[in-house]
C-alpha positions as CSV (number, residue, x, y, z in Angstrom):
1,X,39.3,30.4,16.7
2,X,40.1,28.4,19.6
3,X,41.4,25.1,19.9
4,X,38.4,23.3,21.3
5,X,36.0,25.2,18.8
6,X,37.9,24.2,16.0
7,X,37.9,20.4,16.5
8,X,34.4,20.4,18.8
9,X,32.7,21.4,15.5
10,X,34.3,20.4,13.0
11,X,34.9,16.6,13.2
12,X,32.8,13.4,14.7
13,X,33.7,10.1,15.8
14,X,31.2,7.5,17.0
15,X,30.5,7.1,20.8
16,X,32.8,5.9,23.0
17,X,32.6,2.5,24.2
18,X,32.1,1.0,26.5
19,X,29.2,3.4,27.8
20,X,29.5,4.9,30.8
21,X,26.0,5.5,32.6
22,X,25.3,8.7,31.4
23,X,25.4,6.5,27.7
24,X,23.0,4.0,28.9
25,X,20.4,6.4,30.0
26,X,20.5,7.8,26.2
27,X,19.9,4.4,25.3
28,X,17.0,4.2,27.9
29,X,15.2,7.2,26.7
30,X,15.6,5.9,22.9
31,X,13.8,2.6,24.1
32,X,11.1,5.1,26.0
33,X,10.9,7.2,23.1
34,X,10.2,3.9,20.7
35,X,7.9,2.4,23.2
36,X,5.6,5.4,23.0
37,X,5.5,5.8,19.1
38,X,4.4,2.3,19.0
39,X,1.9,2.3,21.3
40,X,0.4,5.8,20.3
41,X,0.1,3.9,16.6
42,X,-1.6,1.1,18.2
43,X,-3.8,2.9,20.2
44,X,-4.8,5.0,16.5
45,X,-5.6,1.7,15.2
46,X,-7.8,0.4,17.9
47,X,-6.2,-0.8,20.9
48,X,-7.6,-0.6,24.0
49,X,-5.7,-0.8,26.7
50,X,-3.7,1.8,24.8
51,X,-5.8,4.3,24.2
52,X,-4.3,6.9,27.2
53,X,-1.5,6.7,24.9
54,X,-3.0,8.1,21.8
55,X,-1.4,11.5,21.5
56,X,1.7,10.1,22.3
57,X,2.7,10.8,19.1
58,X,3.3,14.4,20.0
59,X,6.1,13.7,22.6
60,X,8.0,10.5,21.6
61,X,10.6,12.8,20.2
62,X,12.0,14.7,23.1
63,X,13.3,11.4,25.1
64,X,14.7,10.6,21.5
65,X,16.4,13.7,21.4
66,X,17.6,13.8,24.3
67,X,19.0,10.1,24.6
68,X,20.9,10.7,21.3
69,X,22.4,13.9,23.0
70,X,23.4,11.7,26.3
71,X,24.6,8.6,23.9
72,X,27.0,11.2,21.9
73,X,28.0,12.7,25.2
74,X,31.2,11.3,24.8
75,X,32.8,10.5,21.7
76,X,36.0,8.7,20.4
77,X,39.2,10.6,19.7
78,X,39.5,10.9,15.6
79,X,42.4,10.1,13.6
80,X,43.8,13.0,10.8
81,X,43.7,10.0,8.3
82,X,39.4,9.4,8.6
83,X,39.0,13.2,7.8
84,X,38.2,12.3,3.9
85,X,36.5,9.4,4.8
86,X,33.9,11.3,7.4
87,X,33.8,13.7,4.7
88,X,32.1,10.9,2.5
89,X,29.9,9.8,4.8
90,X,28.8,13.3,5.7
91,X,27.9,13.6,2.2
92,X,26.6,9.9,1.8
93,X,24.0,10.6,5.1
94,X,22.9,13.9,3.6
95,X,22.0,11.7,0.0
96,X,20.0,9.2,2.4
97,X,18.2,12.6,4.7
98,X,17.1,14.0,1.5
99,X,16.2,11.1,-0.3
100,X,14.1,10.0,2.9
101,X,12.5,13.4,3.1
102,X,11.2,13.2,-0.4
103,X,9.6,9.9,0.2
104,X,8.2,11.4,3.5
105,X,6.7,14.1,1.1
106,X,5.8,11.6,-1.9
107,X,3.8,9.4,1.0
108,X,1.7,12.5,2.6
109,X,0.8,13.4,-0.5
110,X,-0.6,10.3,-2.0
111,X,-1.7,9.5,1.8
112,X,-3.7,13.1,1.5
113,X,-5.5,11.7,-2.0
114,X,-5.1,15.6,-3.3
């Protein structure tokens, strides 16, 4: 295994700072990508002037995904001594995914009434 496979894929580091622009488009496109949840659930409870943004719903995702791939773009270099400690946090934010999906499950199906 190469050098830049090996360490590409096996360790993270938050962004770099400061941004560079490419950062600040991600950051862009996650404000977009907010901005059109929020107004396709406003214009599902009644708003008017929102209502071309109804089925919004069904695209806010792809600027969010791709301004989280353009904020992680470029990353901080990682120290050997925070291996452990991404290690807990790896597991800690796989605890919090799963815990969120089963309340995500819990609320459709008392939402659903079944």
């Amino acid at each position: 295994m190469s050098q830049l496979h090996s360490s590409f894929f096996s360790r993270s580091s938050r962004p770099r700072r400061p941004y560079n622009w490419v950062q600040w488009t991600g950051i862009v496109l996650l404000w977009l990508s907010l901005a059109l949840l929020l107004a396709s659930i406003a214009a599902d409870l009644g708003v008017a002037w929102l209502a071309p943004f109804r089925h919004a719903d069904r695209v806010f995702f792809l600027p969010w995904l791709i301004g989280i791939l353009l904020v992680s773009s470029r990353r901080e270099p990682i120290d050997e001594a925070t291996a452990e400690t991404l290690a807990r946090h790896r597991r800690l934010a796989l605890l919090f995914m799963l815990a969120g999906s089963v309340l995500v499950a819990i609320t459709l199906y008392l939402l659903k009434g079944a």
